[in-house]
N, C-alpha and C positions, 0 to 999 in steps of 0.2 A: 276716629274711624271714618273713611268717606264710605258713606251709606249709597252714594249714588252707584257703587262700584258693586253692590249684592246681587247676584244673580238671583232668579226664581227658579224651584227647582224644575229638573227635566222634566219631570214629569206629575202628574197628580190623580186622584178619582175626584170626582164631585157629584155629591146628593143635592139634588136643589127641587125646589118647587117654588114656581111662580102663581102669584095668586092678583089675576086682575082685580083692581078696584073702580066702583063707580059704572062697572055695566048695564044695570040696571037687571040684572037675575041672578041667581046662587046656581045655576050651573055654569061650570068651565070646561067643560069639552069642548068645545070649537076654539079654546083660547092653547088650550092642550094640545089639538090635532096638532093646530098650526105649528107652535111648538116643535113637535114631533116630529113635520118636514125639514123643520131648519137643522135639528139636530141632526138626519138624515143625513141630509144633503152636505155636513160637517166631513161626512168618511170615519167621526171618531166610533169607538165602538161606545154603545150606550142599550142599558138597560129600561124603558119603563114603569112602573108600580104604582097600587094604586094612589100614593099620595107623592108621585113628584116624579124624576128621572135620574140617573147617576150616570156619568159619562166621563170617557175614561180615555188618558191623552197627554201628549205636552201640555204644560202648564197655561202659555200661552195660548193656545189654540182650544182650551177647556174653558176658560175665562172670554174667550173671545166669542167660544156657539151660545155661551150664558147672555154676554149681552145681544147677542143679533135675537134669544129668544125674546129678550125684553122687547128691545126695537119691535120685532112681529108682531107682540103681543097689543103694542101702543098702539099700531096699523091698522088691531082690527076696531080700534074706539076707547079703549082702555087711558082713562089720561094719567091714570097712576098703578104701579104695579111693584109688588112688594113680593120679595123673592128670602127665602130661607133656606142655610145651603152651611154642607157639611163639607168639609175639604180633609181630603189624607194624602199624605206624599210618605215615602220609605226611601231610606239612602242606606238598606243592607241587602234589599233583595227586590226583582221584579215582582208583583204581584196584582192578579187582576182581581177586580169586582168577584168573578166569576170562582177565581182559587179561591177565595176567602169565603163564599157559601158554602162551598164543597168541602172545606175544612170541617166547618162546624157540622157537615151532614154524616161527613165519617167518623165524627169522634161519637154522632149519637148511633149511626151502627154498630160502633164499636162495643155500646153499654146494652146493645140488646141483650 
């Protein structure tokens, strides 16, 4: 099989949290905001939470605001920064972030 020849898929979500190291304090909010403008400024659609952000998009282009948040993150002092991160792709149906909260919220309407 030539492997070189695999696409990635169209599309994906990704759950990720970046976690600077070596800043020298246990808060990460200013490592977050930043963060937060890049993914912005991306146009993809993206959710934040308390413990990371899920952003949702061509594969490419999902992978690609993940590392420019690295990059940002390096920019503010950061000489290491270690990221954990959930990836889901579907090849039967479109689905956002968004339908799949809404699923589970109807199904617990539904058991009132």
């Amino acid at each position: 099989m030539d492997y070189s020849s695999i696409n990635t898929p169209p599309a994906c979500y990704a759950d990720f949290c970046l976690v600077p190291v070596g800043t020298g304090t246990t808060s990460v909010a200013a490592e977050v905001a930043e963060v937060q403008k890049v993914v912005k400024a991306s146009g993809l659609k993206y959710t934040m939470h308390s413990a990371g952000t899920t952003v949702e998009g061509p594969w490419d282009e999902v992978m690609t605001v993940i590392g420019k948040a690295h990059t940002i993150v390096h920019q503010t002092g950061a000489v290491r920064v270690q990221t954990s991160m959930r990836v889901g792709t579907r090849t039967d149906k479109k689905q956002t972030a968004e339908d799949k909260v809404k699923r589970v919220q109807d199904l617990l309407e539904e058991s009132k």
